[in-house]
FIFITOR-755460 format. One line per 8 residues: number of its first residue (from 1); their letters; for each residue x, y, z of N, C-alpha, C. Coordinates in steps of 0.05 Angstrom, whole numbers, plus 5000, padded with zeros to 4 digits. Example, Ala and Ser with C-alpha at 12.3 -4.5 7.8 and 13.67 -1.06 7.14 Angstrom:
<pts>
1 = as = 5264,4886,5156,5246,4910,5156,5264,4934,5156 ~ 5257,4955,5142,5273,4979,5143,5258,5001,5157
</pts>
This chain:
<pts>
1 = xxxxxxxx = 3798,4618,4531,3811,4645,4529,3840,4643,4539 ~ 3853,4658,4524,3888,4657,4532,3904,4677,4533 ~ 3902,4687,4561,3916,4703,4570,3935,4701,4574 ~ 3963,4712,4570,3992,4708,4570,4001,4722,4592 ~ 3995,4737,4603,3999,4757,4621,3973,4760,4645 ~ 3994,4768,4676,3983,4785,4692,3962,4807,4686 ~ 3942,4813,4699,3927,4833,4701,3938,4859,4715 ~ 3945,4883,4702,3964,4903,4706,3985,4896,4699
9 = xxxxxxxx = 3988,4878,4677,4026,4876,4662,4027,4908,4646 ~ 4053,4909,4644,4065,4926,4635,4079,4918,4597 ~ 4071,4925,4582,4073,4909,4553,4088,4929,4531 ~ 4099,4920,4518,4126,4936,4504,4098,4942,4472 ~ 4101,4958,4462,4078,4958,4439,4086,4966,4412 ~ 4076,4950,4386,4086,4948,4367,4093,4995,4362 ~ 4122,4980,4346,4127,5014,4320,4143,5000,4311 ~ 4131,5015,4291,4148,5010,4260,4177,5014,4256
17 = xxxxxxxx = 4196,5003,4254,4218,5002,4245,4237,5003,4278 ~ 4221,5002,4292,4235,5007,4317,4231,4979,4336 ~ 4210,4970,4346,4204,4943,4354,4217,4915,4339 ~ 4239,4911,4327,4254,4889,4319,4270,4875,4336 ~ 4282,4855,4329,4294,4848,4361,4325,4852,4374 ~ 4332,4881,4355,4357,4889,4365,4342,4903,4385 ~ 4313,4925,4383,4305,4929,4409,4298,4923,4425 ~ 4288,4894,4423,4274,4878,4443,4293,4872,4454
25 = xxxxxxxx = 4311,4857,4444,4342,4855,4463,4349,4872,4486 ~ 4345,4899,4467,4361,4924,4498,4339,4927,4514 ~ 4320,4925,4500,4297,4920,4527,4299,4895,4551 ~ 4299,4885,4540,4302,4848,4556,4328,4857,4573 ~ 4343,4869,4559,4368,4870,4575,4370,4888,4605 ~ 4350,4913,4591,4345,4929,4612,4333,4924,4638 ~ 4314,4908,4627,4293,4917,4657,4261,4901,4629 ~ 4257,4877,4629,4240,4865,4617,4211,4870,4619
33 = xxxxxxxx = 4200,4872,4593,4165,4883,4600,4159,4849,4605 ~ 4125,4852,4606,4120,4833,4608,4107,4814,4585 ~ 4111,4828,4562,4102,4817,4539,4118,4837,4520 ~ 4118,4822,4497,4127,4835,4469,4107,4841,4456 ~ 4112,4864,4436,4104,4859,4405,4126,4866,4379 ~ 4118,4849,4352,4136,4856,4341,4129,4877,4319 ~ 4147,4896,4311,4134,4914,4291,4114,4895,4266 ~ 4099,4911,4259,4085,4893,4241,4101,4883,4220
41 = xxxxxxxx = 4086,4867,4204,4096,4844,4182,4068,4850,4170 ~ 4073,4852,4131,4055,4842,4120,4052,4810,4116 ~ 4025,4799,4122,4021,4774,4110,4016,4761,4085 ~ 4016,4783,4070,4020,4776,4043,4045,4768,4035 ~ 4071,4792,4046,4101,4786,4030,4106,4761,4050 ~ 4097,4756,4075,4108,4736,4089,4098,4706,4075 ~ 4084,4708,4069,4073,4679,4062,4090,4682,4028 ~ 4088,4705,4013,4103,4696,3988,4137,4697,3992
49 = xxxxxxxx = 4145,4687,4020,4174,4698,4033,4184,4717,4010 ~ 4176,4735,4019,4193,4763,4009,4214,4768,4025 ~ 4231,4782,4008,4247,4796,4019,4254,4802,4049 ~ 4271,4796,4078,4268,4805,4104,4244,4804,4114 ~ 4230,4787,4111,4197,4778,4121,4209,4752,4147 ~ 4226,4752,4140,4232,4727,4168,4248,4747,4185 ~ 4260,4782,4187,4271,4793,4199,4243,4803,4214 ~ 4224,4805,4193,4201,4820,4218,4180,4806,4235
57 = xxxxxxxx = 4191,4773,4230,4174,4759,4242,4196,4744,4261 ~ 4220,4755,4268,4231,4744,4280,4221,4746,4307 ~ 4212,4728,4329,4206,4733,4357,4226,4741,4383 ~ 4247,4730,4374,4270,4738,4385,4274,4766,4404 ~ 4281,4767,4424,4297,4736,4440,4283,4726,4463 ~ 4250,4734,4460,4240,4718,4478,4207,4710,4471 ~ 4211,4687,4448,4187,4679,4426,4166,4663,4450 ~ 4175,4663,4473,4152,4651,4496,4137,4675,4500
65 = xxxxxxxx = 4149,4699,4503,4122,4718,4512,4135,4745,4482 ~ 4124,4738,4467,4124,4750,4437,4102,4742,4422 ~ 4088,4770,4416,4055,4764,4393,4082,4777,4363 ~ 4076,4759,4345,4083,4777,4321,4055,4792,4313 ~ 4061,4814,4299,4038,4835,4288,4036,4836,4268 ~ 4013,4829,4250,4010,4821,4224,3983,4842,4211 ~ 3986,4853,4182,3972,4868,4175,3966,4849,4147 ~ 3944,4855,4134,3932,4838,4118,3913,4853,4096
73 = xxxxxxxx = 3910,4830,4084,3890,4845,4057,3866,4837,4054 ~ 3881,4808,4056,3861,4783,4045,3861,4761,4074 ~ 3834,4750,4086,3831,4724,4111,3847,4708,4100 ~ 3860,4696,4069,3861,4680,4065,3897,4682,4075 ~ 3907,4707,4063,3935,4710,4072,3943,4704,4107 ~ 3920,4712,4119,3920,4714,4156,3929,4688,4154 ~ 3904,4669,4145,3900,4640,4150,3932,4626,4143 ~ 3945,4637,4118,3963,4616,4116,3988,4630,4129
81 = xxxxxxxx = 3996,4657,4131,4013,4664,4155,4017,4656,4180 ~ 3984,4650,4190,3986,4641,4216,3997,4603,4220 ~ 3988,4597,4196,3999,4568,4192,4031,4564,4187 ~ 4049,4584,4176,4075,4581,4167,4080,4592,4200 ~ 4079,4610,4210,4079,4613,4247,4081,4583,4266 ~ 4053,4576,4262,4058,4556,4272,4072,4528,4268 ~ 4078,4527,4247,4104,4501,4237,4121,4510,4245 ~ 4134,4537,4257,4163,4538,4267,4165,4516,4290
89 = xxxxxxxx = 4195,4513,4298,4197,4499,4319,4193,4512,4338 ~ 4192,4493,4365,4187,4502,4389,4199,4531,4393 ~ 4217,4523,4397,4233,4552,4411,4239,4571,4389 ~ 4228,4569,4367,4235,4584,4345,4194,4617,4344 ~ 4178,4591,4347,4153,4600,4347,4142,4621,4371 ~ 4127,4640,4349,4121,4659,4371,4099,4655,4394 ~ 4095,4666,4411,4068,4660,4433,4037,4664,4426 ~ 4046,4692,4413,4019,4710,4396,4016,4710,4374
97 = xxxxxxxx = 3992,4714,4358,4000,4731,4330,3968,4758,4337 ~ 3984,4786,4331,3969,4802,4335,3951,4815,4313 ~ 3932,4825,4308,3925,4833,4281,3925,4864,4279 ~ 3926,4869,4260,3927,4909,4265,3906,4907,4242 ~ 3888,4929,4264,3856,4950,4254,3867,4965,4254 ~ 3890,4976,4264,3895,5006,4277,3918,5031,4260 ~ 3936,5012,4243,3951,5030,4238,3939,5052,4214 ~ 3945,5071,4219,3929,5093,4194,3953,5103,4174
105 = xxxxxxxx = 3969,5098,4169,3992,5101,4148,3980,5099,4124 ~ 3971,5131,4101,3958,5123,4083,3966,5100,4061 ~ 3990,5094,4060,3999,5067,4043,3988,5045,4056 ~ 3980,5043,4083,3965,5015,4099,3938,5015,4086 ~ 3923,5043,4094,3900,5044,4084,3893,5039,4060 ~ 3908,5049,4035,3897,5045,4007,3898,5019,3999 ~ 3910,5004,4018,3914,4972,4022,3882,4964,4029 ~ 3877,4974,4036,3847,4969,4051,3859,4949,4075
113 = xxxxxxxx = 3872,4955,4090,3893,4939,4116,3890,4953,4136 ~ 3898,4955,4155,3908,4975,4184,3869,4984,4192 ~ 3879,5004,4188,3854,5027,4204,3833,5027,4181 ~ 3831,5026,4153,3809,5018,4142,3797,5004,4147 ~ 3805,4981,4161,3780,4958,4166,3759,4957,4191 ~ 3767,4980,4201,3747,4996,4220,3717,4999,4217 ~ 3723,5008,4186,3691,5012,4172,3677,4982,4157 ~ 3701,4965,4156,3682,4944,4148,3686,4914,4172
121 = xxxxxxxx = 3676,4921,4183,3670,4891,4215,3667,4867,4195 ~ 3656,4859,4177,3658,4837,4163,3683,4816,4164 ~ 3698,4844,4147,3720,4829,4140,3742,4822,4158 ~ 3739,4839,4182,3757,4848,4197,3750,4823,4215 ~ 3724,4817,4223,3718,4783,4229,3723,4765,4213 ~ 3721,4762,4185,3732,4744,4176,3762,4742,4187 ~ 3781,4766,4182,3812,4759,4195,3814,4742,4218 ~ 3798,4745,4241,3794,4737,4254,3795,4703,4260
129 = xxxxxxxx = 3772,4704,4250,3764,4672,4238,3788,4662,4233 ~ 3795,4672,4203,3816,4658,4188,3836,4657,4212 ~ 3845,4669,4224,3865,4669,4237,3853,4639,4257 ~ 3841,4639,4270,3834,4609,4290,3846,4592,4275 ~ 3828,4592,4253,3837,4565,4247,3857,4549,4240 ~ 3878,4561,4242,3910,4552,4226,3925,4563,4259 ~ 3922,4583,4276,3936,4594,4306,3921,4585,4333 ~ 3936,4563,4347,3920,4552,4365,3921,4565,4392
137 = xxxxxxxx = 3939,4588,4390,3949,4594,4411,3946,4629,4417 ~ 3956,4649,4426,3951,4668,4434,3936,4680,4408 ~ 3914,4698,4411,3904,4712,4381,3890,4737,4396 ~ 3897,4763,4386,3887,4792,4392,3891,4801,4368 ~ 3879,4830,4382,3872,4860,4355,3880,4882,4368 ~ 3891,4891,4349,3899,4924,4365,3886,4939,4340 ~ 3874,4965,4351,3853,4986,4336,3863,5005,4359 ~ 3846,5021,4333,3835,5061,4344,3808,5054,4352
145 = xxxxxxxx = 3793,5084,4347,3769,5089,4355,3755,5087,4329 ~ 3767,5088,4306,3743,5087,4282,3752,5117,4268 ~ 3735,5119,4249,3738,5147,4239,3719,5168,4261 ~ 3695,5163,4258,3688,5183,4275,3686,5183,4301 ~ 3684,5151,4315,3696,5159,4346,3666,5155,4358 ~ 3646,5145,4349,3621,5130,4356,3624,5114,4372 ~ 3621,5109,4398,3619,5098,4413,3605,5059,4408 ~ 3584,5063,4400,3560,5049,4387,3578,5031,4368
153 = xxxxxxxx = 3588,5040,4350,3601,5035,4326,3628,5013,4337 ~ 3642,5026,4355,3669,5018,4359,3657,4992,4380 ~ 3633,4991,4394,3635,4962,4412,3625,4951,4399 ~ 3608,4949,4374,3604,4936,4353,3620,4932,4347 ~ 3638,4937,4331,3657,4928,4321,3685,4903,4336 ~ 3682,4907,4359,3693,4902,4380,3680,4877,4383 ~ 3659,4879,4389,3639,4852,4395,3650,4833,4378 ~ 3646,4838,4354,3642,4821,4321,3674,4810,4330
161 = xxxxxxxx = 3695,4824,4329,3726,4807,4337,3725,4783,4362 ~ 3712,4797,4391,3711,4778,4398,3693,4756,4403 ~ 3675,4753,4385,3659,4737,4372,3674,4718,4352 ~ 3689,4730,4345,3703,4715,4314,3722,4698,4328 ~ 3732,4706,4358,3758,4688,4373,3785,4706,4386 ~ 3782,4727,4383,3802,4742,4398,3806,4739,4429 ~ 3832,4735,4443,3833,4731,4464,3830,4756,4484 ~ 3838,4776,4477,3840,4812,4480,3841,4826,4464
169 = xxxxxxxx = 3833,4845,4472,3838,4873,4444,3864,4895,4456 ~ 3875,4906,4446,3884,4927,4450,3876,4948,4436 ~ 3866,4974,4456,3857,5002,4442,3871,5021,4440 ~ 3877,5034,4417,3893,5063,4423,3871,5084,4421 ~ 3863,5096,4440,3837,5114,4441,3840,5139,4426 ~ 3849,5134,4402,3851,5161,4385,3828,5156,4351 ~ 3818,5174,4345,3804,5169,4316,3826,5159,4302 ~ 3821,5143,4274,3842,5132,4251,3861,5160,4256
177 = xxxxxxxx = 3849,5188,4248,3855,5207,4233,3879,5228,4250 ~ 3874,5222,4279,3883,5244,4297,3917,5231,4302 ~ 3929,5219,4295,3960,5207,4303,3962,5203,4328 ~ 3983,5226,4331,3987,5237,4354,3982,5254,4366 ~ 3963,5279,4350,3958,5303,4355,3952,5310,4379 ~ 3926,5288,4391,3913,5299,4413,3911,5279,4433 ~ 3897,5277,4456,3909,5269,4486,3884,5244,4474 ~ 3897,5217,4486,3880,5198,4483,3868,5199,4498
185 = xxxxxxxx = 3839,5185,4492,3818,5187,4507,3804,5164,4521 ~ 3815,5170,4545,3822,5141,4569,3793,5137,4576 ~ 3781,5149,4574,3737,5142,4582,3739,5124,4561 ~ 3752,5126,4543,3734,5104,4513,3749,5071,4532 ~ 3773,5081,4543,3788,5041,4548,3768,5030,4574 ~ 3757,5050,4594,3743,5044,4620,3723,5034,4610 ~ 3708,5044,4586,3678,5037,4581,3678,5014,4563 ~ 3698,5006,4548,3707,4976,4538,3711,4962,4561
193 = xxxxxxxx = 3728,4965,4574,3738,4939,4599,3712,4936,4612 ~ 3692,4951,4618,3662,4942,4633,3646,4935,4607 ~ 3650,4932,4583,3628,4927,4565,3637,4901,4552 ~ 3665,4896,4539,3668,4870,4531,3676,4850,4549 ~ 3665,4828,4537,3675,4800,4551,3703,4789,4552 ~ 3723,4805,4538,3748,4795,4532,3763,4816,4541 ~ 3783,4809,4557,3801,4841,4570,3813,4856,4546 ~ 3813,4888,4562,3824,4906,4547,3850,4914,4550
201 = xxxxxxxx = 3867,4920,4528,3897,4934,4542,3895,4960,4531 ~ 3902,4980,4547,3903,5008,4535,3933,5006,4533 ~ 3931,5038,4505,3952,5044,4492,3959,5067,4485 ~ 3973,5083,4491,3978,5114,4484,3986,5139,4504 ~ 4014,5142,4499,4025,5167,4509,4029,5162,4544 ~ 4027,5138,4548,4044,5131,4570,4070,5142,4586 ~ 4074,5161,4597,4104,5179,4598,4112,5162,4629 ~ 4104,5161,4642,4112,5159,4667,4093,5127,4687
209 = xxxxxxxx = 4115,5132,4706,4102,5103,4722,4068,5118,4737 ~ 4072,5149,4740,4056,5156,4762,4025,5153,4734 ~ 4034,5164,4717,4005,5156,4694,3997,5130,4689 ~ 4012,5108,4696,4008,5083,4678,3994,5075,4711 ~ 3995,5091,4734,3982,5070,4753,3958,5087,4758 ~ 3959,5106,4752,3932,5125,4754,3911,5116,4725 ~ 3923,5100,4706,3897,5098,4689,3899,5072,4694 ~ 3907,5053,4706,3906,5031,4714,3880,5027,4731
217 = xxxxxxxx = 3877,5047,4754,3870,5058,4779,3849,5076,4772 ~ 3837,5083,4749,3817,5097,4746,3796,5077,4721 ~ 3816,5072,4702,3803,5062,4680,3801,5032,4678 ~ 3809,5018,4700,3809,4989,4697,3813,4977,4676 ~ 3839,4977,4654,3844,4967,4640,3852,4937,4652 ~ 3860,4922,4632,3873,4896,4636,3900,4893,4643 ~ 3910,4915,4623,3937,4917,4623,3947,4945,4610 ~ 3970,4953,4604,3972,4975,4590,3997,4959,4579
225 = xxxxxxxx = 4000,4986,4553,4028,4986,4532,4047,5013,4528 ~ 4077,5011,4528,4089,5031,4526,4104,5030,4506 ~ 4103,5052,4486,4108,5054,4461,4134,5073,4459 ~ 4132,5099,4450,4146,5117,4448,4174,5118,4470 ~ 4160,5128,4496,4172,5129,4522,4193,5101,4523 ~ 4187,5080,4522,4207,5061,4524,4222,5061,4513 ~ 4226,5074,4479,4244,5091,4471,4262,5105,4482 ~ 4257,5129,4493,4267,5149,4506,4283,5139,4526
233 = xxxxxxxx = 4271,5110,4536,4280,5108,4567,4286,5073,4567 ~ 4290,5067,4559,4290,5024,4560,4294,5016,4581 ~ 4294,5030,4600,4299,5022,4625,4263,5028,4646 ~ 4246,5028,4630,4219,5043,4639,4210,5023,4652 ~ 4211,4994,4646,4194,4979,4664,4205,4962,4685 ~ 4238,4980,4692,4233,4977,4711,4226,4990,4739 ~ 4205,5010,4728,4205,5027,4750,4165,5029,4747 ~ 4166,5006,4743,4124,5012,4728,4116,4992,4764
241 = xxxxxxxx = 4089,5004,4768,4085,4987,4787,4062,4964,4775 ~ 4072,4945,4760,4062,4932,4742,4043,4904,4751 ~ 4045,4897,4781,4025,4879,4787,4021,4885,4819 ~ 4001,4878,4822,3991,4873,4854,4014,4855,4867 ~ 4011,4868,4890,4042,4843,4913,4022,4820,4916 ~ 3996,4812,4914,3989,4785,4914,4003,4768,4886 ~ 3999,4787,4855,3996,4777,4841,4036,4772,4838 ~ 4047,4784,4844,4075,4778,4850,4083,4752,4859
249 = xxxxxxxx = 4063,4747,4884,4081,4728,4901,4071,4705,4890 ~ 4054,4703,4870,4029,4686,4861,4048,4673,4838 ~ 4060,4696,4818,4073,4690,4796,4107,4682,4809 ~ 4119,4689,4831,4133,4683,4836,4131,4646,4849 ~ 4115,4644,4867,4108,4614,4871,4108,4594,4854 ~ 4092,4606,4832,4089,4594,4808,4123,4580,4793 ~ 4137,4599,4793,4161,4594,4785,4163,4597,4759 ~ 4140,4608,4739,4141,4614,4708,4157,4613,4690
257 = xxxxxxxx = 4156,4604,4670,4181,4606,4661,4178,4641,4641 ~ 4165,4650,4645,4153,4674,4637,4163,4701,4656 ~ 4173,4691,4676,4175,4718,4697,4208,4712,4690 ~ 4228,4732,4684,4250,4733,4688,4255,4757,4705 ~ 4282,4751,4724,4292,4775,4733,4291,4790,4723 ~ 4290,4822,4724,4303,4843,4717,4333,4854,4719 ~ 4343,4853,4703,4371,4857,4702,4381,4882,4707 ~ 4369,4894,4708,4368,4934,4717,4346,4943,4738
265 = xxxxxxxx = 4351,4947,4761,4332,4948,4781,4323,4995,4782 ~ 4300,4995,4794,4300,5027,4790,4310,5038,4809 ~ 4327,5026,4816,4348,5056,4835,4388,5051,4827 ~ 4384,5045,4804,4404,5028,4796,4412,5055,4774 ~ 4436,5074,4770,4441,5094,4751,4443,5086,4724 ~ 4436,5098,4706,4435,5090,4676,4462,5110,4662 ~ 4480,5092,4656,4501,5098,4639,4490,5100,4603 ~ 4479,5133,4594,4474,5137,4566,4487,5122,4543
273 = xxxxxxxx = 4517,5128,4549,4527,5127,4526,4530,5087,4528 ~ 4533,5081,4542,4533,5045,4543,4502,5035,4534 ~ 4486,5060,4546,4457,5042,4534,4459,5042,4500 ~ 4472,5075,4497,4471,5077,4458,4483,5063,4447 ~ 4509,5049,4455,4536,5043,4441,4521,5004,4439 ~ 4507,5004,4464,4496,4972,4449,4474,4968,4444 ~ 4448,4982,4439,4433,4984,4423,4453,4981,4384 ~ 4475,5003,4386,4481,4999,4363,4493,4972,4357
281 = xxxxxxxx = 4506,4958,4369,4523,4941,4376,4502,4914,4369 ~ 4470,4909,4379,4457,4898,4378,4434,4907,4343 ~ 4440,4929,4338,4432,4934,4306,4449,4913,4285 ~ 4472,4919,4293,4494,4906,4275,4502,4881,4288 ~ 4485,4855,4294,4491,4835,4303,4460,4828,4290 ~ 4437,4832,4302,4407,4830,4299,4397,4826,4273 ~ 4402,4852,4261,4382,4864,4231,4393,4865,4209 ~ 4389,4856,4189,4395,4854,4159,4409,4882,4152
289 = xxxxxxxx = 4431,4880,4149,4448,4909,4139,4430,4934,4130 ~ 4404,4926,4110,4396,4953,4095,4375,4965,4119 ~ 4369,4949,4144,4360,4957,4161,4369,4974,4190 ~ 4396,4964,4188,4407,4975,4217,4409,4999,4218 ~ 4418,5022,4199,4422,5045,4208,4396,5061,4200 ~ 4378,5056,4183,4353,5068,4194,4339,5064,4224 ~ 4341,5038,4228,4328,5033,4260,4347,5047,4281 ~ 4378,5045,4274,4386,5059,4293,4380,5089,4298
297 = xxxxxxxx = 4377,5106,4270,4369,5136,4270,4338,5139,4283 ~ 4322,5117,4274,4289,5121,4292,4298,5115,4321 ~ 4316,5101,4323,4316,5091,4361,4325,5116,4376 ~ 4351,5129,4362,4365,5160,4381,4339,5184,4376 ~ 4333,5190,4352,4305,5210,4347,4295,5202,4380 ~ 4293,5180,4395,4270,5191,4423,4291,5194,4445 ~ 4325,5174,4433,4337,5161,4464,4346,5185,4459 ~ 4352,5206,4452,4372,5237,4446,4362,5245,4473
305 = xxxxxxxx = 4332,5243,4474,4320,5268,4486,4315,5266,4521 ~ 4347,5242,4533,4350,5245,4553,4384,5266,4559 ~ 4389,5283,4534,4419,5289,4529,4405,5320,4532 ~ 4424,5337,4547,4421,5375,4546,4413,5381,4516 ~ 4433,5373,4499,4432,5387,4468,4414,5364,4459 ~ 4397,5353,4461,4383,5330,4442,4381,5336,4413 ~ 4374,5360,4404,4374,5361,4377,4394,5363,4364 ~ 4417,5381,4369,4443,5371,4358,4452,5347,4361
313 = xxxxxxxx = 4445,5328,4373,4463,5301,4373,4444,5293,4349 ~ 4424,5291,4355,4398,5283,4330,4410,5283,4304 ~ 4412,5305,4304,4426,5319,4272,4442,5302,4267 ~ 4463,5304,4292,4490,5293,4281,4483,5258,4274 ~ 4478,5255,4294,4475,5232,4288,4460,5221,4251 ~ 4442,5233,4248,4419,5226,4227,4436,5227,4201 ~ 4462,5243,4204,4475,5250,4184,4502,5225,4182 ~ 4506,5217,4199,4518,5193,4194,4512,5164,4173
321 = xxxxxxxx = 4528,5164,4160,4528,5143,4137,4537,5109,4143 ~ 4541,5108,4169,4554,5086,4180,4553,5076,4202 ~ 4540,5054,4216,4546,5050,4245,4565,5055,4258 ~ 4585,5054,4251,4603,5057,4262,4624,5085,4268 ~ 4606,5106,4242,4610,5137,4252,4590,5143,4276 ~ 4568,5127,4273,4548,5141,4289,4558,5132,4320 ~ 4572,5110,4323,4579,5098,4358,4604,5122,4362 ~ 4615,5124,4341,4643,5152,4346,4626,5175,4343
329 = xxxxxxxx = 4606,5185,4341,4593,5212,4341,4585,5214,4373 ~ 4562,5185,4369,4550,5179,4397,4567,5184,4423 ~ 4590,5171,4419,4614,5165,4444,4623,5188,4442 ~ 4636,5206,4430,4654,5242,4432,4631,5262,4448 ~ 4610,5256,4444,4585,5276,4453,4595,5275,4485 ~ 4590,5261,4492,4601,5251,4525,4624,5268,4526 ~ 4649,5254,4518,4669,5270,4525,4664,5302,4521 ~ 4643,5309,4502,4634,5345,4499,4625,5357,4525
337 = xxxxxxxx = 4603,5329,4535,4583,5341,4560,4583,5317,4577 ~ 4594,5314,4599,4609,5299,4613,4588,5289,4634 ~ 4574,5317,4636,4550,5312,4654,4525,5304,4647 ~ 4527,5297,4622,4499,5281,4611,4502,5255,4619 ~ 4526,5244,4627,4527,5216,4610,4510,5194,4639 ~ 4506,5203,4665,4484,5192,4683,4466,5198,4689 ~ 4444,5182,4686,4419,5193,4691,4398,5174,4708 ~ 4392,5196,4731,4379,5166,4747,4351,5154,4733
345 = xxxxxxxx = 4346,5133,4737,4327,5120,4717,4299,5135,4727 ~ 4296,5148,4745,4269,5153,4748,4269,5180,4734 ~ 4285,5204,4733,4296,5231,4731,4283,5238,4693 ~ 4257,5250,4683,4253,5253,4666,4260,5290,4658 ~ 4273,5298,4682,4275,5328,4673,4255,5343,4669 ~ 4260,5356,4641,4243,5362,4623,4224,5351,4609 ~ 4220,5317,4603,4216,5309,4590,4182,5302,4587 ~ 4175,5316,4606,4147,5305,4610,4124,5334,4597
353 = xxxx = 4148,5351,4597,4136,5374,4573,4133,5370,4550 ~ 4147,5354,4534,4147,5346,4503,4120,5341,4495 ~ 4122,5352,4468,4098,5345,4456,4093,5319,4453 ~ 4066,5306,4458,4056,5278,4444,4065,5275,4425
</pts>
C-alpha cells in the first residue's frame, strides 16, 4: 500500500478548469498543500493525444506529490493511459493517477464515466485492475455516495475498489444528484475510515482551519481536501493544522524531499491585487491560449469574494476579452477601494455565510 502523504495532510482537490498548473503554481507559491490533484483528463482523448491532453495531464510544478485525475469509458483506455504516464521521464511523471466515480456532469454521465459507475462495481473494478497493471505507483478513487446514499451499497462498492488495488479512496459525502446543494454528510467518511482496510480522505465544503480540525477530530479521516475555499483564499494551507507535532518533527528528521517550506507563513498579510495580477501572469505563461482566460474568469468567480464589491469586480472582470484588460480592470479596482487591497490570511469576514 502507498501512501504519499502524512495522516492529517491537508490536499488541494481536483475542479474542473481550475486545478491546472497555473493554479497549482500560485498555490505552491503560497503556502503548499500536501498533495496535488490535477483537474481531470479524459483517457480516451489522452491516449488518442488529442488536442491539450498533455495540458491536463501536465503534473507540474510538483509531479513528486501530483495524482493526475483520469475519467474513462473503457479499462482498456485506463490501462493504456496509465502506461503512456508511466513512460514519462523521471521528473516529468506524475506520483498518482486518480480515478473519478464521482463527477456527476450529465455529459460525464451519458459517457457512462464519473458518477455512473457507482451503479455498476464491475466495471468500476475492472478500472481498477486495468489501472495496476500498466501504474506501479500511487493508485486511488474519488466518488460520492451513490444515487441513493445506501450505506450497504456504497461499502460494497468501496470494498470491490479496494479489492481491485486502490491505495485510498477519497469520498465526497454527497448523493451523485445533490452538487452542492446540501451539507455533506461527515457520518458517511467516519463509518468508512472504521470499515475499510485502505484509508479514507474526506472532501467537501471545507471553509476554515477550525472545520478541517474538528472533522479531522471527530470523523477520523485519513486526510482531508480543499476545493472551492482554496480558491477564495490560496493562501489556506497555510493556516490548516495539518499534522501532529510528532508527525512534524518525524517528517522533518526525515528530510523528505516531499516537505517543502512554506513560502507564506499565517501571520504573514496577503497583498489581493499581487495574489490576482500573478495568478494571471502564471495563466499566460502555464496554459494553452484558448484556455487562459476562461480559467482565469473560474479562478476570480471565488478569489472576488475576498473584495467589499465582489460581484461588481466579477462582472467586470467576466466581461473582459483579454488578459491583459482583465490585470488593468483587476489593478484600477484597488486604486477604487484602497482598503480592500490587505487582508490578513486568517480574516474570512463575511465569508463563512456564503452559500455552499
Amino acid at each position: 500500500m502507498m501512501i504519499p502523504f502524512k495522516k492529517g495532510a491537508a490536499l488541494l482537490a481536483p475542479m474542473v478548469g481550475i486545478t491546472n498548473r497555473a493554479f497549482r503554481t500560485l498555490i505552491d507559491e503560497l503556502g503548499a498543500p500536501d498533495w496535488y490533484w490535477t483537474e481531470m483528463a479524459s483517457a480516451e482523448a489522452f491516449v488518442a493525444k488529442a488536442r491539450y491532453e498533455e495540458s491536463y495531464t501536465d503534473a507540474g510544478p510538483c509531479p513528486q506529490k501530483t495524482s493526475i485525475q483520469l475519467f474513462a469509458r473503457s479499462s482498456e483506455a485506463v490501462a493504456q493511459a496509465c502506461r503512456l504516464l508511466a513512460e514519462r521521464t523521471p521528473n516529468e511523471r506524475p506520483a498518482g493517477v486518480d480515478l473519478n466515480f464521482g463527477c456527476s456532469a450529465p455529459n460525464i454521465r451519458r459517457m457512462g464515466a464519473g458518477s455512473a459507475l457507482s451503479s455498476d462495481p464491475d466495471k468500476a473494478a475492472a478500472f481498477v485492475e486495468a489501472a495496476r497493471t500498466t501504474w506501479p505507483w500511487t493508485l486511488s478513487a474519488k466518488l460520492r455516495m451513490g444515487e441513493m446514499g445506501d450505506y450497504s451499497e456504497l461499502l460494497s462498492f468501496c470494498m470491490r475498489l479496494c479489492n481491485a488495488g486502490v491505495d485510498f479512496l477519497t469520498i465526497h459525502p454527497r448523493l451523485d444528484s445533490q452538487k452542492f446543494r446540501r451539507k455533506p454528510h461527515w457520518d458517511i467518511i467516519g463509518a468508512l475510515s472504521r470499515d475499510l482496510p485502505v484509508p479514507v480522505v474526506g472532501n467537501g465544503d471545507i471553509t476554515s482551519p477550525e472545520l478541517f480540525k474538528s472533522i479531522l477530530d471527530q470523523e477520523h479521516p485519513y486526510a482531508l481536501m480543499i476545493g472551492r475555499e482554496a480558491v477564495r483564499r490560496p493562501w489556506i494551507f497555510t493556516l490548516l493544522p495539518r499534522r501532529s507535532e510528532q508527525s512534524e518533527q518525524s517528517e522533518q528528521s526525515e528530510q523528505s524531499e516531499l516537505s517543502e517550506p512554506s513560502k507564506v507563513t499565517g501571520d504573514v498579510d496577503i497583498d489581493l491585487r499581487a495574489v490576482g495580477l500573478r495568478f494571471i501572469e502564471l495563466a499566460s505563461q502555464c496554459l494553452p491560449a484558448a484556455f487562459q482566460l476562461e480559467s482565469a474568469r473560474r479562478f476570480f468567480s471565488y478569489f472576488c469574494d475576498n473584495v467589499s464589491f465582489a460581484q461588481y469586480l466579477k462582472v467586470k472582470l467576466s466581461r473582459t476579452s483579454t488578459l491583459t484588460e482583465m490585470a488593468r480592470d483587476f489593478r484600477s479596482y484597488f486604486d477604487e477601494v484602497p482598503t480592500d487591497l490587505i487582508v490578513k490570511p486568517e480574516n474570512r469576514s463575511d465569508l463563512d455565510s456564503l452559500p455552499s
